[in-house]
N, C-alpha and C positions, 0 to 999 in steps of 0.2 A: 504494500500500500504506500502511494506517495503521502509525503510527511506535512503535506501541502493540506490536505483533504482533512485534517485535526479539524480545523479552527469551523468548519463547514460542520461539520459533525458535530463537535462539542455545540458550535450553537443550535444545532437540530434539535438532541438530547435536552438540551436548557430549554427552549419555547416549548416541545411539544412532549416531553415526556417525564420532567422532572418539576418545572414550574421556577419561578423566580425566586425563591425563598431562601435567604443564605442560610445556613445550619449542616450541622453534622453529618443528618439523614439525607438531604437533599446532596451535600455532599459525595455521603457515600454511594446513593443511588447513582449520581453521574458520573463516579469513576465506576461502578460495576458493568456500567450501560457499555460505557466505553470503552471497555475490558474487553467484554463480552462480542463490541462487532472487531474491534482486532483478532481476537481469536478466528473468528468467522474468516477473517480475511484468512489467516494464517492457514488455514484447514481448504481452506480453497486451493490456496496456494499450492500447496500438498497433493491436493486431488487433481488439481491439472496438472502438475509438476511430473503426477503418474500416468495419466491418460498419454501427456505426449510422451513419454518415456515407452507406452507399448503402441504408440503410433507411427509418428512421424520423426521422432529419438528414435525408435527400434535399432537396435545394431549390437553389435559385439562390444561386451564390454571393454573399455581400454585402461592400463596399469597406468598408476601415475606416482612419479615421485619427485619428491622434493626433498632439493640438496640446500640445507642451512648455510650461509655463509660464515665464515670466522666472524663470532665477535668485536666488534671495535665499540669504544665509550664513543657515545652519539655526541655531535657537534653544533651545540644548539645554534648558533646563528645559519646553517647551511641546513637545518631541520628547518628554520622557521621560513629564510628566501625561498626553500624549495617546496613548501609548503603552499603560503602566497601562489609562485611563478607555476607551480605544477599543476595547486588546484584550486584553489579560487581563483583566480583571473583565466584559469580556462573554465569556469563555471560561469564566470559574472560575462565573459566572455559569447559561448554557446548562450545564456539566457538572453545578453542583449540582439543577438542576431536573429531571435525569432520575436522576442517579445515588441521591438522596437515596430516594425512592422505589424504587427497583431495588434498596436493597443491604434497605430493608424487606421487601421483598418474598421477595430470597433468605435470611434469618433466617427467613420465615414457614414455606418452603417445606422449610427442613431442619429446624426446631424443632416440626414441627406435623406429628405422627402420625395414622396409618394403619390400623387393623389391623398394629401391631407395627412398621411401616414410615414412614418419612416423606413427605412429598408431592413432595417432592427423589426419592424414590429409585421411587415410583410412579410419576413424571415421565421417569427417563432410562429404567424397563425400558418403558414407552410406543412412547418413542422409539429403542430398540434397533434392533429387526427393521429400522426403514426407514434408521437411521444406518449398520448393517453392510452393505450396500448400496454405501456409497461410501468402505468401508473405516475406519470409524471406529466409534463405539461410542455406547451413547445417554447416556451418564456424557461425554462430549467433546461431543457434538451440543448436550447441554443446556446445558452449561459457554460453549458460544460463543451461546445464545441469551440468559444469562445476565448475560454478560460484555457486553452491549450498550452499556452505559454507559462501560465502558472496557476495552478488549481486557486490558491487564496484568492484571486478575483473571481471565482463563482457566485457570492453570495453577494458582492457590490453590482454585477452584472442585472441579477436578479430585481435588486433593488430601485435599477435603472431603467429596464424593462418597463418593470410593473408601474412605477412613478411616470415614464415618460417623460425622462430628464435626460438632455444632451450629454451627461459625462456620469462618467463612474462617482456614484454615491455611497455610503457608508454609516451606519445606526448604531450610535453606542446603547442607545435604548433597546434592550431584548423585547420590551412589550409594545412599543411603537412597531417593530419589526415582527413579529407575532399577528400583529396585528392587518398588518398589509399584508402578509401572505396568506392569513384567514381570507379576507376582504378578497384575494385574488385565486380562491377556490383549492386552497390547501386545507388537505386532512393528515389524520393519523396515517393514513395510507401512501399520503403523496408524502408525507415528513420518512415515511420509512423505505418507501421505494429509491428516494435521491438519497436516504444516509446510506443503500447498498449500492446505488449506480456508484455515488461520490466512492466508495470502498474500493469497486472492482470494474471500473471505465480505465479506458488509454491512458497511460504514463505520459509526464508531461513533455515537452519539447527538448526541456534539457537532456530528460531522461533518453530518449529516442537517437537524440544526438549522438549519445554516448554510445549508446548498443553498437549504432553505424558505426563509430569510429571503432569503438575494440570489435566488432564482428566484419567489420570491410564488407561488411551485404546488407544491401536493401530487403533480401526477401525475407534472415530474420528480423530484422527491422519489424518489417511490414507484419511480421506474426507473434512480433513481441506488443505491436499496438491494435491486429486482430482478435487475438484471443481473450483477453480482458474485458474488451470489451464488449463481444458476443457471450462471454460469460456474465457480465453485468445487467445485458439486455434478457436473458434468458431464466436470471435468476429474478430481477423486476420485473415480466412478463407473468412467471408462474406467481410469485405473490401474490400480486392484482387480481390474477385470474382466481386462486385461489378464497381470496377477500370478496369480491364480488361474486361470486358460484354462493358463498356462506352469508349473504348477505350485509356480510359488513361496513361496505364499503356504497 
């Protein structure tokens, strides 16, 4: 699970399933909550890890070893440059080359009219019909197609959306933001469908970057940001279905 997808989550957990109330309980309910869908993830993880191991992994197992280096007392200032130079600015790096372009993009798409309408809001009603389907809504479907560059703008995207405001917005109030996605046809159903799309949808852009560079192929690439994501679609698809067959929903 990207590490991006927390802050999405815990505020899902907080509005719709634990409530606003500081205290011990409320506390420990929302770390168990939150416990509880990493595990999910983790077990997934496992379960596909094995699927494609007797699928498209199938093959002869191969030996691997690893030869330790000698020893040497580490050399903290050539720890610390090579740290820096190796990997945060090849991070901050890969993030600005997608992100930069992506948050242009999403300014074009909500500043840039329609017939009356934006191309943000032509975009999610598009994407409705086939996002309520797996219990979610095409204002979230878009939001996480959006958010590709970095999961933590999911829930400002959202926000944007639903408000119909030119730029990315952001609610320190959890009950004003509870409140708007009541008001914009959220339930229990659609709060727990996006806490598992947000769990088990496509790795972010950085992520992706990386696979390309250490795998030199687009086609794991291409099935490291397939598979997560038909599994996210198919585990919110049977929920939904489920919840609504039992009336729930």
């Amino acid at each position: 699970m990207d590490g991006g997808a927390f802050p999405t989550l815990i505020a899902i957990i907080s509005m719709f399933f634990v409530g606003f109330q500081a205290g011990p309980v409320s506390g420990l309910l929302s770390t168990l909550l939150l416990t509880g869908v990493i595990v999910l993830g983790v077990c997934m993880t496992f379960l596909i890890s094995r699927l494609l191991s007797k699928t498209i992994l199938k093959g002869v197992p191969s030996s691997f070893t690893l030869e330790l280096p000698p020893y040497r007392r580490p050399q903290i200032g050539k720890v610390i440059l090579r740290s820096i130079f190796d990997r945060t600015l090849f991070v901050l790096g890969r993030a600005a080359a997608v992100a930069a372009p992506a948050g242009l993009l999403i300014w074009l798409l909500a500043n840039i009219t329609v017939g009356d309408l934006s191309l943000l809001a032509h975009c999610t009603g598009f994407l409705d019909p086939f996002a309520r389907l797996f219990g979610l809504d095409g204002v979230i479907l878009m939001a996480f197609i959006l958010g590709f560059p970095a999961n933590e703008i999911v829930i400002p995207i959202i926000i944007m959306s639903y408000m119909a405001t030119g730029s990315l917005v952001e609610m320190d109030n959890l009950n004003a933001l509870k409140e708007l996605l009541v008001s914009n046809g959220w339930t229990w159903l659609t709060a727990v469908c996006t806490m598992l799309f947000s769990l088990m949808h496509w790795p972010c852009s950085t992520t992706c970057l990386t696979i390309r560079k250490e795998t030199q192929s687009w086609k794991w690439t291409a099935v490291s940001f397939l598979v997560p994501t038909a599994t996210g679609l198919i585990i919110c698809g049977a929920v939904a279905s489920v919840a609504r067959l039992c009336g729930l929903a």
